[in-house]
N, C-alpha and C positions, 0 to 999 in steps of 0.2 A: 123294304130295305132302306134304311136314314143311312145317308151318306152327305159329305160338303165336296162342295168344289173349292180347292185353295189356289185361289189366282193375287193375290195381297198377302205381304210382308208379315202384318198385324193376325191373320188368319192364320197364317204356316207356324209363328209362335206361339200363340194360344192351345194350338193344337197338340204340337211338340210336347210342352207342357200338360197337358193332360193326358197324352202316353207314357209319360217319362217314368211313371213308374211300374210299367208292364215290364214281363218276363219275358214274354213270346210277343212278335210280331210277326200276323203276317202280312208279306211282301210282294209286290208283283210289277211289271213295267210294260205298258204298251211302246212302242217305235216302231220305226219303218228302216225300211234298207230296199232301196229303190237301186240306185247305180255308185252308192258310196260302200266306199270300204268297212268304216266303223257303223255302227248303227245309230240311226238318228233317236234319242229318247223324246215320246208325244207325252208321255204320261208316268204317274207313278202312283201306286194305290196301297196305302198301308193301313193293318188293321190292327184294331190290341183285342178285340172280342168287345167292347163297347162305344170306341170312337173309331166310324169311316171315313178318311179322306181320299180325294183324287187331289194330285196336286201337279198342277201345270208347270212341266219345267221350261215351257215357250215364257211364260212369265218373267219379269226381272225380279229374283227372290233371293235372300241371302242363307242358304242352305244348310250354312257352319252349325246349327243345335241339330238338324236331324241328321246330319252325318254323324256327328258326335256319338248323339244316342246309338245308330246303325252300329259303330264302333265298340258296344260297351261288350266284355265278352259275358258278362252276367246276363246279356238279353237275346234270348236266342231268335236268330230270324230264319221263317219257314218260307221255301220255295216250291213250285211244283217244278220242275226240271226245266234249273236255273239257268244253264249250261249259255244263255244269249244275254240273259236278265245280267250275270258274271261281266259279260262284254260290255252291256250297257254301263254298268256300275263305275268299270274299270276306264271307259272312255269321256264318261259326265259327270263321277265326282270322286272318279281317281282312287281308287278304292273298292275293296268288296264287304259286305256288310258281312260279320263272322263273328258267333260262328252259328252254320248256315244247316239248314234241315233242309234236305229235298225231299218231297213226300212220294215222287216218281222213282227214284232211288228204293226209299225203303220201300216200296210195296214190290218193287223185285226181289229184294231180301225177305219179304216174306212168300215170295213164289207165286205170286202175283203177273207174272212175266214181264218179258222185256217191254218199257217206255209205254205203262197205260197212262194216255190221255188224262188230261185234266176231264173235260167232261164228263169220261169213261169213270172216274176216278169217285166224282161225285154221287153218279148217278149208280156206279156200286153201293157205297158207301152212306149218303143219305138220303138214296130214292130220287132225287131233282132231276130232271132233263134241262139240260140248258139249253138257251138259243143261242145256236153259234150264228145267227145270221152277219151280225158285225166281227165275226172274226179274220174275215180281208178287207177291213174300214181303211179310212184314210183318217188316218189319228193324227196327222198335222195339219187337218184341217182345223181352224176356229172361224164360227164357234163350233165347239162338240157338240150335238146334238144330244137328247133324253135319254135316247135309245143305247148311244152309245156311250153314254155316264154310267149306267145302270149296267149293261156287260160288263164294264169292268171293273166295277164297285164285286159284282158277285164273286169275281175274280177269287179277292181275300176275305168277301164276305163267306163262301162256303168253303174256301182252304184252311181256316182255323177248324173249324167243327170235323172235318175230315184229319188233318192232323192230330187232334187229340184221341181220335179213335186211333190212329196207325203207331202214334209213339207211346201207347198202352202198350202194343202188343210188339213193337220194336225194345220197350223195357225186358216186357215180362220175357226175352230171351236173352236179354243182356247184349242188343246190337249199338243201341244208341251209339257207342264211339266211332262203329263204324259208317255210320252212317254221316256223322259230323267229318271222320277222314276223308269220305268219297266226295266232299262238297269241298274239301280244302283241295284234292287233289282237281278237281275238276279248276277249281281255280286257278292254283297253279301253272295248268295246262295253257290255257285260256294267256295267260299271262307272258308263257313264256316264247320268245321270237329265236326259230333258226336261226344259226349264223347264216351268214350273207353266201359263202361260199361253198357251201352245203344246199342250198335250197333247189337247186338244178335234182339232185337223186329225187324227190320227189314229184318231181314233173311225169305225169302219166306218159307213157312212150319213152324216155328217155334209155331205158334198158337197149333202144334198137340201135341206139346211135354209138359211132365210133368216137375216142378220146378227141379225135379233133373235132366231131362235131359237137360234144359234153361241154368244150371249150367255148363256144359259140353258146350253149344250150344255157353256162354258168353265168355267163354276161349278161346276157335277155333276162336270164329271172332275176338276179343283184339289181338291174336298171328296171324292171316293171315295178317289182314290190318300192326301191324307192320313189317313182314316179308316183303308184297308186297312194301310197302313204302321204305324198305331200301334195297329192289334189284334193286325197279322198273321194276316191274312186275306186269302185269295185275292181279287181285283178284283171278276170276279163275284157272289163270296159277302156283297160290299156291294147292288151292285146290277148286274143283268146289261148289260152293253153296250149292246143292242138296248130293251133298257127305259129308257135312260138316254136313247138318241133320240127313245123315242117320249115320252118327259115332257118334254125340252127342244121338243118339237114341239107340245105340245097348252099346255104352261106352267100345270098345274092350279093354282088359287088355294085350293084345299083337300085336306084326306086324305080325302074321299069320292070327288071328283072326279077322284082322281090311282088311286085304287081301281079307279074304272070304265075306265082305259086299257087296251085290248085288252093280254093280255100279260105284263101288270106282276104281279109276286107280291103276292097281301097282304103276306108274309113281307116282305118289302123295304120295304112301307108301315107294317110295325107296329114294325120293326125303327129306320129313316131317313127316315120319310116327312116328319117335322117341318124334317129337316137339309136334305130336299129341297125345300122350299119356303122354305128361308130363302135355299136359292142363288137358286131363279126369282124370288123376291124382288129380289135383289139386283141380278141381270140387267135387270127391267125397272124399274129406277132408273134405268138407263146410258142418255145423250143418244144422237142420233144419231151422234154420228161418235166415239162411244166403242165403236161396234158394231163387229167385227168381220168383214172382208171373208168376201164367202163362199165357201166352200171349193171349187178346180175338180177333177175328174179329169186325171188325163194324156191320157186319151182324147178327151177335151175340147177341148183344146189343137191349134190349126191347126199342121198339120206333125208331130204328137205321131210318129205311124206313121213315116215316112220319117226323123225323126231318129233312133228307133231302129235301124231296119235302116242307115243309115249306120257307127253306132256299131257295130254288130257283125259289119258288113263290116270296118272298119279292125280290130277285137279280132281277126278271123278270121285277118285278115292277118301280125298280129304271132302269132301264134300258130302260123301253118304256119314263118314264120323264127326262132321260138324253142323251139319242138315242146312250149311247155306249152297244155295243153289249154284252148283257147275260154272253157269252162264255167268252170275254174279260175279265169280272168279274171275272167270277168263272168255271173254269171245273169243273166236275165231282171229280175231284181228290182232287180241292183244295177245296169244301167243305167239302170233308170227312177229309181233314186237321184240318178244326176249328172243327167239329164235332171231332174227339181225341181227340185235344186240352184240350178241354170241358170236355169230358168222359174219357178220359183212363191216361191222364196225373200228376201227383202230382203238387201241388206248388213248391215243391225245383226242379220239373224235367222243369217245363216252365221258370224258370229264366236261365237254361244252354242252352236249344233248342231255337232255331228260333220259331219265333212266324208265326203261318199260314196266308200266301201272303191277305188272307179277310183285316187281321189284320193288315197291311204293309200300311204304304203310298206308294200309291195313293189311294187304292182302300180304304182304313178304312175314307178315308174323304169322299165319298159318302156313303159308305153302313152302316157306325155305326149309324146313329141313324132307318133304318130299322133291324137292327140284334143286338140291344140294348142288349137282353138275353142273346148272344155269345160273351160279350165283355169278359174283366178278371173282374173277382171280382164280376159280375155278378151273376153266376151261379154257384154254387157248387154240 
């Protein structure tokens, strides 16, 4: 396997320039995510079918032609389930490369099941077993070492040849769009940030807590996510989730008090325990009807059961007349998406949220007129 290492200016344009006129690239990115928030990028490995590079983004390199090219929408770039590679893109050079093939994607559209492996993927598809042995390496180490130039050279070295066997037969059914949608929505997703004052409903636990405690609950998570975002810092490594419920639940009035919470790290009190009491502070300033309603389950919810299995009887249904798979449609997760949507959400809250993936091109041009009741405006 010929592959370069691009650690110089001179090397990264020459190269550029001898892909520039490919169709298809494929793409891949090593990083790490130790205790930050965003993910650190170690590496990045692009291939056109006849030039390999790794290209060091630790390097001082001026990136502006291979973004460009990433950009072109004539040159389509292939991912294996990009879903972090998206993160990476979006956090180191601002952007996501589109429009975007995931080849994890479509081999579930072709019934393949859920999220096979790269390795898995390969060693289907062209016989190869790989060595995963560098695949929990320390990729911001330099220098890289052979061993681990070469995993990830194979990366995109055996994802083109796998790709053009899978988007044969993603043609010969006429899916390719969809497959470029589910890459645009994954970006999307990726992309887009809660409002500030909403991020509390998805705190695990939080359904237990009463509106005064929500109030305390909305504080903590508005001040963690801006804290973690401008250390860049993992969420946790502010303050753990579960700890965060149990001080919005007890609302300690001191750092001894907030000490004694079954749980709770000192480290998180020696660290933010000031910042955390200036949110439950704040919380119990707020009137009564500044509280915020309290959080229900779906399970909760009369009818919750039966509206599901309705919903995945009709997905079942369009899905034996269109032969994409069920699953493809809808998990488990993403019907209890449009089921909130429906139930728990306002109309001023659905015009700031993402609308649930049902609802998304691709999938809302097959399934809307079987889940007519679930559209907007629908159902009240």
């Amino acid at each position: 396997m010929e592959y370069q290492l691009i650690t110089e200016q001179g090397a990264l344009d020459t190269f550029v320039d001898a892909i520039s006129k490919a169709k298809v690239l494929a793409i891949d990115t090593e990083f790490m995510r130790r205790r930050t928030l965003y993910p650190e990028i170690a590496l990045l490995q692009v291939f056109d079918g006849q030039h390999l590079a790794l290209i060091d983004p630790l390097a001082e390199l001026d990136f502006s032609t291979l973004w460009a090219l990433l950009q072109k929408p004539e040159v389509l770039k292939v991912l294996h389930s990009p879903s972090e590679d998206i993160e990476v893109f979006q956090n180191f050079a601002g952007f996501v490369p589109t429009p975007l093939f995931d080849t994890q994607f479509a081999l579930q559209l072709l019934g393949s099941g859920n999220c096979m492996g790269f390795a898995a993927m390969v060693n289907a598809r062209l016989g190869i077993e790989i060595d995963k042995s560098e695949s929990r390496t320390n990729w911001l180490q330099r220098p890289l070492r052979e061993s681990q130039l070469t995993y990830a050279a194979a990366d995109v070295a055996h994802l083109l040849p796998c790709f053009e066997q899978i988007v044969e037969e993603i043609n010969a059914k006429g899916w390719f769009d969809i497959v470029i949608a589910e890459s645009q929505l994954i970006s999307q997703k990726r992309a887009f940030s809660t409002p500030d004052e909403l991020l509390y409903r998805d705190v695990k636990g939080a359904w237990q807590l009463s509106p005064r405690d929500l109030a305390a609950l909305r504080e903590l998570a508005m001040w963690r996510r801006e804290k973690a975002q401008r250390k860049n810092l993992a969420l946790n490594f502010i303050v753990k989730e579960v700890n965060m419920v149990e001080i919005a639940k007890r609302r300690p009035s001191s750092l001894n008090s907030m000490r004694n919470i079954p749980g709770v790290d000192a480290m998180e009190v020696n660290r933010s325990g000031r910042e955390m009491l200036a949110c439950i502070e704040r919380a119990k300033k707020l009137s009564d009807e500044q509280l915020p309603p309290r959080v229900m389950r779906l399970m909760d919810y009369r009818g919750y059961k039966q509206a599901a299995k309705e919903i995945k009887q009709k997905i079942t249904a369009v899905s034996k007349t269109t032969h994409i798979p069920a699953d493809v449609f809808a998990s488990k997760k993403q019907i209890n998406q449009l089921i909130s949507w429906n139930w728990k959400l306002t109309d001023d809250e659905r015009q700031i949220l993402m609308a649930p993936d049902i609802l998304q091109p691709w999938r809302s041009e097959y399934l809307s007129e079987a889940l007519v009741k679930w559209l907007p405006g629908a159902q009240k």
